[in-house]
N, C-alpha and C positions, 0 to 999 in steps of 0.2 A: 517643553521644547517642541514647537512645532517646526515640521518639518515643511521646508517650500516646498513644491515642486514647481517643478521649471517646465515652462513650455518652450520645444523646440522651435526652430522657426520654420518656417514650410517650407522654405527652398533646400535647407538642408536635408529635412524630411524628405522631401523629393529627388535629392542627389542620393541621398543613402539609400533608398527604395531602388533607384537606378543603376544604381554603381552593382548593389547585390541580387539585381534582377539579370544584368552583365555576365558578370562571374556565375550566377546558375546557367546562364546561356552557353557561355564559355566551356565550362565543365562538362554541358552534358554533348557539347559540336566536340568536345576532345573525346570522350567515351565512345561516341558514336565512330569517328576517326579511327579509334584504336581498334576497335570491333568489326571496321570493314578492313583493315588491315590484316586482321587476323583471319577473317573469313577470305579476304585473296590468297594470303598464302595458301589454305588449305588446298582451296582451289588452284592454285601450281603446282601445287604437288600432286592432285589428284591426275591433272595432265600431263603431266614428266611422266606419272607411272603408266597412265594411256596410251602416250606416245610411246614409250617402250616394250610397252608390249603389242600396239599394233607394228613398232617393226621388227617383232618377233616373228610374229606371223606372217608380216610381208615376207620375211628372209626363207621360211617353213613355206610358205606357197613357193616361192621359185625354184625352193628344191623340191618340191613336189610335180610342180608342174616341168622341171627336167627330166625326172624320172619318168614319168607318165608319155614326155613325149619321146624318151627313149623303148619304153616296153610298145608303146606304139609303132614303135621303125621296124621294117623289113628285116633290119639286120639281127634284132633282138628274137622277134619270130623266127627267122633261119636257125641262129644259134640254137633257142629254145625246141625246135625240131629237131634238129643236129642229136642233141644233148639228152633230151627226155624223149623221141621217141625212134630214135637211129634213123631219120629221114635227113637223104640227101639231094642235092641237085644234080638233073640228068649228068653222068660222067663226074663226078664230086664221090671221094669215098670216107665215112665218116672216122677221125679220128679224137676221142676222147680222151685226153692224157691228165689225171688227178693227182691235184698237188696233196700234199698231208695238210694239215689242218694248223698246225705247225708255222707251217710257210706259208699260210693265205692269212694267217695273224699278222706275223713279220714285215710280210708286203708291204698291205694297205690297209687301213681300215675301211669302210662301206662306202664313205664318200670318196674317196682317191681312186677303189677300185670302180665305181660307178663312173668318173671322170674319166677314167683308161677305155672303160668297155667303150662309153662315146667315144674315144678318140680312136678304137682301133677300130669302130663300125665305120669311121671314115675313110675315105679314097687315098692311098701312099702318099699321091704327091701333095696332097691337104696334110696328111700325117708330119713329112718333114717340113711345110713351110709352116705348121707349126711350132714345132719343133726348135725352127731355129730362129723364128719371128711370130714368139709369140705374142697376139693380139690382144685376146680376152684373159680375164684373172682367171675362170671357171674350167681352162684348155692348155695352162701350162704345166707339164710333167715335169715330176720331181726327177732328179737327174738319178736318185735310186733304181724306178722303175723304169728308167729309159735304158741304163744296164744289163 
């Protein structure tokens, strides 16, 4: 018993070569797809966490740069005169009256009390048209410490 063998015919051999040259095309444009898929996402993620934490820092610089531009005011110098070395303004006589420690917990904590100091380094009648029309989020008092 011999066996035939059979000869294909060339067009089919050529549609078969093509159709599986397709699908290796196919397969590796889809791998390639999946893989830059996967490389964006990382990279969104990497920037969601960038972005949050440069507006970490944004928010940390403006309470810093508040601060700074308050220890830079006249008024915080006066105080700090006042306070730490009993110096006062010609006909000014110094009076230093300490809370416990207690009650400077209770108050405020560091940000609210730094928010106060600006507000009472300001001029009275600045004091109540804040007060009562307030403009900025950073300048309105808690109606606790206005008591």
């Amino acid at each position: 018993m011999k066996r035939r063998i059979q000869r294909q015919n060339p067009s089919s051999l050529t549609a078969s070569i093509a159709i599986g040259g397709s699908l290796f095309v196919s397969l590796f444009l889809a791998f390639a797809w999946g893989n830059s898929l996967l490389r964006q996402s990382s990279i969104d993620r990497k920037l969601n966490a960038f972005q949050a934490e440069n507006d970490r820092f944004k928010e940390e610089n403006e309470r810093l740069l508040k601060l700074y531009q308050y220890l830079q005011s006249p008024q915080y110098r006066d105080k700090w005169a006042k306070r730490h070395k009993g110096l006062a303004q010609p006909g000014e006589k110094v009076m230093i009256i300490e809370h416990s420690q207690e009650e400077t917990l209770d108050n405020a904590t560091g940000e609210k009390m730094l928010e106060h100091e600006l507000l009472i380094a300001r001029p009275n009648r600045e004091q109540w048209k804040i007060l009562f029309f307030p403009e900025k989020k950073e300048l309105k008092i808690n109606q606790e410490n206005a008591k």
